[in-house]
C-alpha positions as CSV (number, residue, x, y, z in Angstrom):
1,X,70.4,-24.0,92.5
2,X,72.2,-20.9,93.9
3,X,70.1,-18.1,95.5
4,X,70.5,-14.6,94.2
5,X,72.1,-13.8,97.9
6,X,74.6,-16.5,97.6
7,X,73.1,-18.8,99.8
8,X,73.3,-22.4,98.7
9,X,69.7,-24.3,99.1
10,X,69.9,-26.9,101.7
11,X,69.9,-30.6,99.8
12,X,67.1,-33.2,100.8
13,X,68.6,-36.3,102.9
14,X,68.8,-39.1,101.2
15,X,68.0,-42.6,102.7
16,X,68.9,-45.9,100.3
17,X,67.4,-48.9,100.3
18,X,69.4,-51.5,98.9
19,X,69.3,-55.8,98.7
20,X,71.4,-58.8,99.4
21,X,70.1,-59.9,95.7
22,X,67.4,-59.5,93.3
23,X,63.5,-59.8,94.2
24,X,64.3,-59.2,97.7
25,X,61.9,-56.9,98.6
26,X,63.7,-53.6,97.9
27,X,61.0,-51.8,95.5
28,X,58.1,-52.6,98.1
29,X,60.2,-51.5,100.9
30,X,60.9,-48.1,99.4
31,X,57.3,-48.1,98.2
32,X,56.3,-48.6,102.0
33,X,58.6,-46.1,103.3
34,X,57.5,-43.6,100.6
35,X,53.9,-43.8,101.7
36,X,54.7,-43.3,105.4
37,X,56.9,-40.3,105.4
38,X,54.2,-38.5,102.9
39,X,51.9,-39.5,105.3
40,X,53.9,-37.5,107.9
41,X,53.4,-34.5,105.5
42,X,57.4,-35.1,104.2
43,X,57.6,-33.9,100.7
44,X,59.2,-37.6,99.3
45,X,60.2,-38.5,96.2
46,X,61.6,-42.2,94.9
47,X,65.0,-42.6,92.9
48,X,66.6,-45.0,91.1
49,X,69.5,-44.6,89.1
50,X,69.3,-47.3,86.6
51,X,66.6,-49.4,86.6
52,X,67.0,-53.0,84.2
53,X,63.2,-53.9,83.6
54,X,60.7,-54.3,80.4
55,X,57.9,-53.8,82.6
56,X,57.8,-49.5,81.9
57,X,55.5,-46.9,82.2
58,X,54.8,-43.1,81.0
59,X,54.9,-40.2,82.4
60,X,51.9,-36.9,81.5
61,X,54.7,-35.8,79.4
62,X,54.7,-38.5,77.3
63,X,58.4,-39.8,78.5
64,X,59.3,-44.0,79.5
65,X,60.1,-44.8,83.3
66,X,60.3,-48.1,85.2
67,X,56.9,-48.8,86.5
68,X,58.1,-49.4,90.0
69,X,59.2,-45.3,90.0
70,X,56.0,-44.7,89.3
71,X,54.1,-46.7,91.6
72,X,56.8,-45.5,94.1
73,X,55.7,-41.9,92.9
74,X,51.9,-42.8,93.1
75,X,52.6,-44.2,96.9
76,X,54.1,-40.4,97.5
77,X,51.4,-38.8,96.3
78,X,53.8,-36.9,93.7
79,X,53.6,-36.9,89.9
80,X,55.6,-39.2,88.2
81,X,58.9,-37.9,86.8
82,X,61.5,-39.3,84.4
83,X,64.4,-37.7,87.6
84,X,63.2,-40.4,89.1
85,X,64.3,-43.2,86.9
86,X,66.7,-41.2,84.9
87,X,68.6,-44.3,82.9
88,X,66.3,-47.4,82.1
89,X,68.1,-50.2,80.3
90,X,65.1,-52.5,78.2
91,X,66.8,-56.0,77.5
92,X,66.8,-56.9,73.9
93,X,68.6,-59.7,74.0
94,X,71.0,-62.0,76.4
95,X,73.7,-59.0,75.6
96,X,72.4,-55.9,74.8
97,X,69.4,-53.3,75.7
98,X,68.0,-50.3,74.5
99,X,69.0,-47.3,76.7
100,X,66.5,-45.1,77.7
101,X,67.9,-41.5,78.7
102,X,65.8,-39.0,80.7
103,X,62.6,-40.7,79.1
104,X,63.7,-40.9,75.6
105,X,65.2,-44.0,73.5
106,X,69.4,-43.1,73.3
107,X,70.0,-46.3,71.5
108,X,70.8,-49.8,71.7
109,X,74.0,-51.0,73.6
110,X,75.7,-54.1,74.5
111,X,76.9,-54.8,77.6
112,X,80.3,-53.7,76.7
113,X,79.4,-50.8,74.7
114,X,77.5,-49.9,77.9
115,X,79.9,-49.8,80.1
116,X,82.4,-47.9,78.5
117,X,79.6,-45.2,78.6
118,X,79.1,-45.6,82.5
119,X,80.5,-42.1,83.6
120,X,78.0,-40.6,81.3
121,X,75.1,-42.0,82.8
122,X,76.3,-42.0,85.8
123,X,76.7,-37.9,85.7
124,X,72.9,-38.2,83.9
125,X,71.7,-39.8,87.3
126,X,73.7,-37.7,89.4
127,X,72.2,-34.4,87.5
128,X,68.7,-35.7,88.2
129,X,69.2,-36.9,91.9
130,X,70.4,-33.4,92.7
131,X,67.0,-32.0,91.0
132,X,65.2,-34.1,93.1
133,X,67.1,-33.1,96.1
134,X,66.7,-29.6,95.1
135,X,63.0,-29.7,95.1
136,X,61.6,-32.3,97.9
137,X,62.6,-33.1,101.6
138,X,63.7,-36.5,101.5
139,X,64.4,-39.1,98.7
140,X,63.8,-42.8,99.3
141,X,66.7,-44.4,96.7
142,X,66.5,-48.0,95.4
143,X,69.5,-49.6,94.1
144,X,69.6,-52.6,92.0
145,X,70.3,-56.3,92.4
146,X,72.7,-57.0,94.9
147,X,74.7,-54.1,95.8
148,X,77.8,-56.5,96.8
149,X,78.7,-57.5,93.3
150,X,82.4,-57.4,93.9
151,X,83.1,-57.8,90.2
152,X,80.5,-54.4,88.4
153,X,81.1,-52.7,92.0
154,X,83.8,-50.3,90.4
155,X,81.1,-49.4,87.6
156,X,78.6,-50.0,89.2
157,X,76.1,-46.4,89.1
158,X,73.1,-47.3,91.4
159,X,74.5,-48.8,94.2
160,X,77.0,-47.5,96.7
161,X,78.7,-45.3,94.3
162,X,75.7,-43.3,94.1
163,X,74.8,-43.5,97.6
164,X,78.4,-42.0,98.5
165,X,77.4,-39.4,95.5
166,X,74.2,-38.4,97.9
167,X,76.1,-39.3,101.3
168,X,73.0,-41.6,101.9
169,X,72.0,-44.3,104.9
170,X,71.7,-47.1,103.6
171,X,69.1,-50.1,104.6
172,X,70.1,-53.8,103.5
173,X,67.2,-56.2,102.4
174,X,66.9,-59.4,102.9
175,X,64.9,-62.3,101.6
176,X,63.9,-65.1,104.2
177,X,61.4,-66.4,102.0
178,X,64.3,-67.8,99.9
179,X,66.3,-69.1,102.4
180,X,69.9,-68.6,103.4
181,X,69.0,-65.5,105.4
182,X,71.8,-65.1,107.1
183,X,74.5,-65.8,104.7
184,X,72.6,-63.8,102.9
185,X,73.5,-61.0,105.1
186,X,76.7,-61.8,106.8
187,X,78.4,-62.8,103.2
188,X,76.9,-59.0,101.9
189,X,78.6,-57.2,104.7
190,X,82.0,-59.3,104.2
191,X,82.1,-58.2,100.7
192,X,81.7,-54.6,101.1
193,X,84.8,-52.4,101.5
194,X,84.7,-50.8,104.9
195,X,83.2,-47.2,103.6
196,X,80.6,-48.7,102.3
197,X,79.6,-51.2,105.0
198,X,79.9,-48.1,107.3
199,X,76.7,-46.5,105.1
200,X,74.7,-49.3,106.4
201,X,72.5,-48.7,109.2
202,X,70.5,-51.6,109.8
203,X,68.8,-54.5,107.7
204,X,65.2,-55.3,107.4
205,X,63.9,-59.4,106.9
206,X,61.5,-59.5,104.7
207,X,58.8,-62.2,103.8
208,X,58.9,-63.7,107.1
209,X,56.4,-66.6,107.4
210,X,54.9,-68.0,111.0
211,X,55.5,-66.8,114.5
212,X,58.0,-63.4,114.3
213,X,59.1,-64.0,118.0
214,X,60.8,-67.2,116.9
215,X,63.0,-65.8,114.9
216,X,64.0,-63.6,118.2
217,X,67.2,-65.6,118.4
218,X,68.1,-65.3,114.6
219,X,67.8,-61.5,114.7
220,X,70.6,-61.4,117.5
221,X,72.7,-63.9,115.7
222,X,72.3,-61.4,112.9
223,X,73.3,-58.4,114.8
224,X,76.4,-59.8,116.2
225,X,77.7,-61.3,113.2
226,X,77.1,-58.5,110.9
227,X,77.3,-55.9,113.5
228,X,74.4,-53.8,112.2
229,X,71.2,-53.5,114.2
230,X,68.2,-55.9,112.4
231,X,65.5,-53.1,111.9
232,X,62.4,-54.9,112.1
233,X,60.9,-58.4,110.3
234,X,58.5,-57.9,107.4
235,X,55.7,-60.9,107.3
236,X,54.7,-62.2,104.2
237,X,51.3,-60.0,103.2
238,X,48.1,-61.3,101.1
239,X,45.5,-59.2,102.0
240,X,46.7,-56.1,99.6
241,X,49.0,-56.3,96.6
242,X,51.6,-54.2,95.5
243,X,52.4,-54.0,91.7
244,X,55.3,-56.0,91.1
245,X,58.9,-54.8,89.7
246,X,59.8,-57.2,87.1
247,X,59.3,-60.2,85.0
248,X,61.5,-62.3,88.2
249,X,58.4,-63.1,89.5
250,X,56.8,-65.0,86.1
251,X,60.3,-66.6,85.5
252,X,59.6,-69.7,86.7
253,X,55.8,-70.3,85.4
254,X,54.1,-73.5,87.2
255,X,51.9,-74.0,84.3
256,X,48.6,-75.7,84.1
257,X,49.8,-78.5,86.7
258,X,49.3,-75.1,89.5
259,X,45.3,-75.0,88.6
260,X,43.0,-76.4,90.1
261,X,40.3,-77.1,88.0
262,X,38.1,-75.6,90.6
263,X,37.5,-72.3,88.5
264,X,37.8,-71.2,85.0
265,X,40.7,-70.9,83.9
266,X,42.8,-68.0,81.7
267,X,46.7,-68.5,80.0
268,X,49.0,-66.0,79.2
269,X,52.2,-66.9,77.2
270,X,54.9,-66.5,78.7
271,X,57.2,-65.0,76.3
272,X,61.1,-64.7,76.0
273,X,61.0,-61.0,75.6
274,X,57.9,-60.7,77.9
275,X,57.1,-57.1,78.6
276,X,54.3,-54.8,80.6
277,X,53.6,-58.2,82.5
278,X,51.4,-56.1,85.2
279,X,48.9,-56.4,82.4
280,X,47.6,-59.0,84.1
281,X,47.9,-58.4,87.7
282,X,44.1,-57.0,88.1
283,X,43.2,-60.4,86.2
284,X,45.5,-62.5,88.9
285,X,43.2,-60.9,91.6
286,X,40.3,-62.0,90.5
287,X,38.7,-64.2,92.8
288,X,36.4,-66.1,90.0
289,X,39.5,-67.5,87.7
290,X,42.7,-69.0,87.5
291,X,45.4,-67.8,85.9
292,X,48.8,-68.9,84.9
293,X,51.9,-68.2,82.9
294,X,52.2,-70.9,79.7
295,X,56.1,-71.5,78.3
296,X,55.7,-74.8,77.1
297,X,53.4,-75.7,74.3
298,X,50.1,-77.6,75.7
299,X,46.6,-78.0,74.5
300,X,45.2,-75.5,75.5
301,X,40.9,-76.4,74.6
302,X,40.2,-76.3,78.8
303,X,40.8,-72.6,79.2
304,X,38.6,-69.6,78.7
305,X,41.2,-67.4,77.4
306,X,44.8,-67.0,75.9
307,X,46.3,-64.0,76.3
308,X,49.5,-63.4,74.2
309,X,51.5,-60.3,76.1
310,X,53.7,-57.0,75.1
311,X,57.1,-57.7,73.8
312,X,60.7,-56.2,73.9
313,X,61.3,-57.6,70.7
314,X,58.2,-59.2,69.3
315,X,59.6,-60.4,65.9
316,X,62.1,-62.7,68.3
317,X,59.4,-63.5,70.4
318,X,57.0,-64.6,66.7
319,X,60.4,-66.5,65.6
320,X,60.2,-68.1,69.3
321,X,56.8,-69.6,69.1
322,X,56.7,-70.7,65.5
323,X,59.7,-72.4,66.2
324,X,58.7,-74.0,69.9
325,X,54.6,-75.0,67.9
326,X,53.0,-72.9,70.1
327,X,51.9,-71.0,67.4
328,X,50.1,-74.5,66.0
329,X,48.4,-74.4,69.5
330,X,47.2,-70.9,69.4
331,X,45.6,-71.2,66.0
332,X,44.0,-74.3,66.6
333,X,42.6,-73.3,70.2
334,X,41.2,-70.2,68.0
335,X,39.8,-72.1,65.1
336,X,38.3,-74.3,67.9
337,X,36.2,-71.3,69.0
338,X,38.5,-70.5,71.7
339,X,38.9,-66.7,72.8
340,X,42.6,-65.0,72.6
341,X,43.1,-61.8,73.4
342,X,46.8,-59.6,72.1
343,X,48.5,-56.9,73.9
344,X,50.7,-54.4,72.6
345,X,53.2,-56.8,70.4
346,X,50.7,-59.6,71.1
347,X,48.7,-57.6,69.2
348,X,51.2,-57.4,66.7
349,X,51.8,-61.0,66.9
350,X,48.5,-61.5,66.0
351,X,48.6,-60.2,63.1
352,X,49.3,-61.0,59.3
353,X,52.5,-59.6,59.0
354,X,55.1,-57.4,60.9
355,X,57.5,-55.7,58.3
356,X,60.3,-54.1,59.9
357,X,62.1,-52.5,57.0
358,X,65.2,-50.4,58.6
359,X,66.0,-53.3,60.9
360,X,64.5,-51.9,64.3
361,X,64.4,-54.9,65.8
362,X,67.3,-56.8,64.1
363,X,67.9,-58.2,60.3
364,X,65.5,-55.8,58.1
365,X,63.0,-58.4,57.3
366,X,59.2,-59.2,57.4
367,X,57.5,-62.0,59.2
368,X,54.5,-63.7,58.8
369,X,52.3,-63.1,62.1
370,X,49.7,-65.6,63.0
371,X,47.2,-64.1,61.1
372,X,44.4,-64.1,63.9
373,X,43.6,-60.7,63.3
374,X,43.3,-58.6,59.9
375,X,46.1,-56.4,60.8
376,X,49.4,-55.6,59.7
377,X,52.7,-53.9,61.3
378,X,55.6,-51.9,60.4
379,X,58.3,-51.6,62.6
380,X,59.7,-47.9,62.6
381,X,60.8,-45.1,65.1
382,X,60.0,-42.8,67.0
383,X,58.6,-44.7,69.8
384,X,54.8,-44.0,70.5
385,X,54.8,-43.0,74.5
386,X,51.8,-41.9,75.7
387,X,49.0,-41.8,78.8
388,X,45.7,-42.9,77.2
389,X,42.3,-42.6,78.0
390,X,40.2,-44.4,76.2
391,X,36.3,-46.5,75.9
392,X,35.6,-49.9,75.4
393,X,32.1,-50.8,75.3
394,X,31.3,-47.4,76.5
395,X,33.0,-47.9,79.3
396,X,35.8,-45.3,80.3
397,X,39.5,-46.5,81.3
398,X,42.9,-45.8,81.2
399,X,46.2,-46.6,80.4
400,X,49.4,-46.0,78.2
401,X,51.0,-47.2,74.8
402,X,54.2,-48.3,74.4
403,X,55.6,-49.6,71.4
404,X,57.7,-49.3,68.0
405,X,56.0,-49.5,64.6
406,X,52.3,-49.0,63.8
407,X,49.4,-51.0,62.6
408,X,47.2,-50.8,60.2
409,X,43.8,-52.7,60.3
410,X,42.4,-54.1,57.0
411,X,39.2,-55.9,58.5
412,X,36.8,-56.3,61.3
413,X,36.2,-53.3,64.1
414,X,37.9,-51.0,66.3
415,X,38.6,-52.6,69.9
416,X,38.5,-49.0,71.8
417,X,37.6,-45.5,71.2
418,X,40.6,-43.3,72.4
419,X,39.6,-39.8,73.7
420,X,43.2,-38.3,74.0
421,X,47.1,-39.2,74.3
422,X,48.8,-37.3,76.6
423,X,46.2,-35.2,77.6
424,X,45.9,-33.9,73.5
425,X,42.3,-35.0,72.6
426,X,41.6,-37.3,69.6
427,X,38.7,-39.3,67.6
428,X,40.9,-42.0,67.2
429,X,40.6,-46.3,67.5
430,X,42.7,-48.8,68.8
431,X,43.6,-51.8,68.1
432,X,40.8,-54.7,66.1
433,X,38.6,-57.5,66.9
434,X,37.2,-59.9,64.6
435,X,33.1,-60.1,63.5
436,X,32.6,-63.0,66.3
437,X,35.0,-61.3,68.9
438,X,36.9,-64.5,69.3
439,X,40.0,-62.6,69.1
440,X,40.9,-59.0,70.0
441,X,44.5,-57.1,70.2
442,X,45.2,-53.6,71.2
443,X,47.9,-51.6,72.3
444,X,46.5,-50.4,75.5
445,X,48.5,-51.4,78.6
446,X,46.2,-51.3,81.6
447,X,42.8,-52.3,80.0
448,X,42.4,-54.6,82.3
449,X,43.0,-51.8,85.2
450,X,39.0,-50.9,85.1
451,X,37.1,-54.0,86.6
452,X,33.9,-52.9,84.8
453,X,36.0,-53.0,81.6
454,X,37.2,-57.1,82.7
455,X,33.8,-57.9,83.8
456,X,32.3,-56.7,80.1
457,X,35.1,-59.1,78.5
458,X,34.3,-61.7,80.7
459,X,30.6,-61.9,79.7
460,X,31.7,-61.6,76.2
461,X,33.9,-64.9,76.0
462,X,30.9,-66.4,78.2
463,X,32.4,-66.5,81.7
464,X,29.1,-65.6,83.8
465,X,30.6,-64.3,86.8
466,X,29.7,-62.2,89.3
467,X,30.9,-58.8,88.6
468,X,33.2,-57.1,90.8
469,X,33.0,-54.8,93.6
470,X,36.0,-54.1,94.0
471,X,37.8,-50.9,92.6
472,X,40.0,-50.1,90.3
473,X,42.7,-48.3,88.9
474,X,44.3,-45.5,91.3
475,X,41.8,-45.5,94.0
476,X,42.5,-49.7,94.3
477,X,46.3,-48.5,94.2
478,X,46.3,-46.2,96.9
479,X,44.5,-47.9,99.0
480,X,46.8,-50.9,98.9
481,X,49.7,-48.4,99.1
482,X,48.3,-47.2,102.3
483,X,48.0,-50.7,104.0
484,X,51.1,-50.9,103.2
485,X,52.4,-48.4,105.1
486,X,50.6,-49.5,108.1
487,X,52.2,-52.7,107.5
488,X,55.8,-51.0,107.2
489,X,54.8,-48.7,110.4
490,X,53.5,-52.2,112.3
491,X,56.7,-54.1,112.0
492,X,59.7,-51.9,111.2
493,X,61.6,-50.0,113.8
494,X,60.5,-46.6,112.5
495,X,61.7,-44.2,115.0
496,X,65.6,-45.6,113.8
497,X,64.7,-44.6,110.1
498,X,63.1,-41.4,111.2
499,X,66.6,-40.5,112.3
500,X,67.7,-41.1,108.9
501,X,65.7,-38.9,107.2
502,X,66.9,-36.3,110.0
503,X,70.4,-37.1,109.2
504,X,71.0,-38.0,113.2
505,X,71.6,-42.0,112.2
């Protein structure tokens, strides 16, 4: 933005943190770095291009975002904004997604159609990293996958390209945990053309488990074959958690055989088009329970609780268990007495029907739900986006909705009184349980975000546990983001990346 004199407002610097592959580590790393330079009173913001991921959020003004932007923003201490994620990409399918532009649904694309489109996102993103750059002192950029793709690196609008586009350091993560560390890194560098490798700075390990000092020697072998200086090793943390960034971590679900039969145990099924998956990460924290991802049908009479989670495209995801019997076992675990609970389009799934007339989700069609709940859906735009606040058992939380289509209930009560969307107050309900409250469903992401909100549901279903202590929500957020940060301080060469942010690298 030009200054009535003329004079052109100096740009923030731009520092990039990109990976060697996927689930490296690059979304806590820029969480981590986020959190430090706020706490060295830098006004930081987080950035990513073009984020793939069902696991979104919303923003106050009612607008969609990855949810690792906005835990990125909550580490900042800034407000969430849809600049920050500008071009979010929701698979629907093995070839397509919806695009979501500047926080709003532009349509669904396949991959081809996408791509032919690439220079207008790409000018999208480019318009809201220069806003961001405009207004704040530094912005910590994420890029996506691996950002040595030799084959989308021409097209490719969140990587390299856009770190030229912001003349940004870049640091390269990598993922020891994995293994293959150091072709990991040396095979990165060897496929970048020689600008690009030039952009990187250094490269962080991350996940490191056992004694740091004997990896000493595999640091310098690093150095010399890559030629970039190894930044610092990041060990494997347990004693905070960071939200995670997407469904990679669930895709391989170890199933019943991973309990231990110690505890009482809760499912969630793990479905195709599995969305909002954080759902459940205050529930994995729990010291009291077990808790595991379900994709294979199983009985299912030894746990507490089945939870069936949100959906990308929950008429695919009914079509998948009717057609694998889980739905079988989820009717008969509930006619057993057995306690399941719905979320968003498990909720839906739930249901007796989901009509979805103009063919939002494919075919125009209706499908028979499981009929769980007395409930019925029909699919329709516009897209419901909002931050909720809400009551469940008089107990106050928060959270958003997400979803296409709305439901009407025919029978038992109200799961949660909502006091306002979007900061709009309202006397409305949500979502339905049935007389014995065996089975609930809502459309509230985050209800399990308030522990005193988890520990009510827990005595319901009959899990006499002792109630937590811990908190919840934000304050249980930044606190962990803050560890972090002393973890990133702790082990990371900081005094190099300061000189990023300076523009001195």
């Amino acid at each position: 933005m030009t200054k009535p004199s003329g004079e052109k407002k100096k740009l923030a610097r731009c520092i990039a943190v990109f990976g060697t592959g996927s689930d490296v580590g690059k979304s806590v790393v820029t969480t981590g770095l986020c959190r430090h330079f706020a706490e060295q009173g830098l006004k930081v913001v987080p950035y990513k291009a073009q984020n793939m991921s069902n696991n979104s959020g919303v923003t106050a003004e009612g607008l969609e975002m990855g949810r690792a932007q906005i835990i990125q923003a909550e580490a900042a201490g800034v407000v969430p904004s849809v600049l920050m994620n500008p071009v979010l990409l929701k698979p629907t399918g093995e070839m397509g997604s919806q695009v979501v532009l500047m926080g709003k649904v532009d349509g669904d694309e396949s991959a081809a159609a996408y791509h032919k489109k690439k220079e207008r996102y790409f000018k999208v993103a480019a318009d809201a990293l220069d806003r961001l750059r405009e207004e704040n002192d530094l912005v910590i950029m994420e890029g996506a996958g691996s950002c040595a793709e030799v084959n989308l690196m021409a097209g490719d609008i969140v990587n390299f390209r856009m770190a030229d586009y912001a003349d940004a350091d870049v640091i390269l993560v990598a993922d020891i945990h994995r293994g293959g560390v150091f072709g990991q890194v040396v095979g990165t560098m060897a496929c970048l053309p020689e600008h690009y490798a030039d952009r990187v700075k250094g490269v962080v390990i991350n996940r490191f488990r056992g004694d740091i000092s004997l990896f000493k020697d595999g640091c310098e072998w690093i150095e010399t074959k890559a030629g970039k200086p190894v930044l610092g090793v990041l060990p494997w943390y347990k004693d905070f958690h960071i939200g995670s960034e997407d469904s990679v971590v669930i895709e391989q679900p170890k199933g019943k055989s991973s309990l231990t039969g110690t505890k009482p145990a809760g499912a969630v099924i793990r479905l195709p088009f599995i969305s909002n998956f954080t759902d459940f990460e205050p529930l994995m924290q729990r010291d009291e329970i077990e808790l595991c991802y379900l994709d294979r049908p199983c009985d299912l009479s030894e746990f507490a609780f089945v939870i069936i989670p949100g959906s990308k495209n929950t008429r695919k995801d009914l079509a998948w268990l009717k057609e694998t019997g889980w739905d079988l076992n989820i009717k008969s675990y509930a006619e057993n007495g057995g306690h399941v609970a719905g979320i968003c389009g498990g909720y839906q799934i739930l249901g007796e029907k989901i009509e979805d007339p103009q063919g939002v989700e494919g075919t125009a069609g209706t499908e028979e739900g499981l009929g769980l709940l007395p409930v019925a859906t029909v699919m329709k735009a516009p897209k419901t986006t909002t931050l909720s606040r809400f009551t469940y058992e008089g107990i106050e939380g928060s959270g958003y909705e997400i979803h296409m289509g709305t439901t009407q209930r025919y029978g038992g009560e109200p799961l949660v009184s909502v006091q306002d969307r979007n900061s709009i107050p309202t006397e409305d309900t949500d979502g339905c349980r049935i007389p014995s409250g065996k089975v609930i469903g809502t459309y509230m992401h985050g209800i399990f975000d308030t522990p005193a909100i988890v520990d009510s549901w827990f005595k319901e279903i009959g899990l006499d546990l002792i109630p937590s202590k811990t908190a919840g929500g934000l304050d249980a957020r930044m606190e962990a983001y803050g560890r972090l940060a002393e973890h990133t301080r702790t082990h990371l060469t900081m005094e190099k990346i300061e000189t990023m942010a300076k523009g001195e690298a």
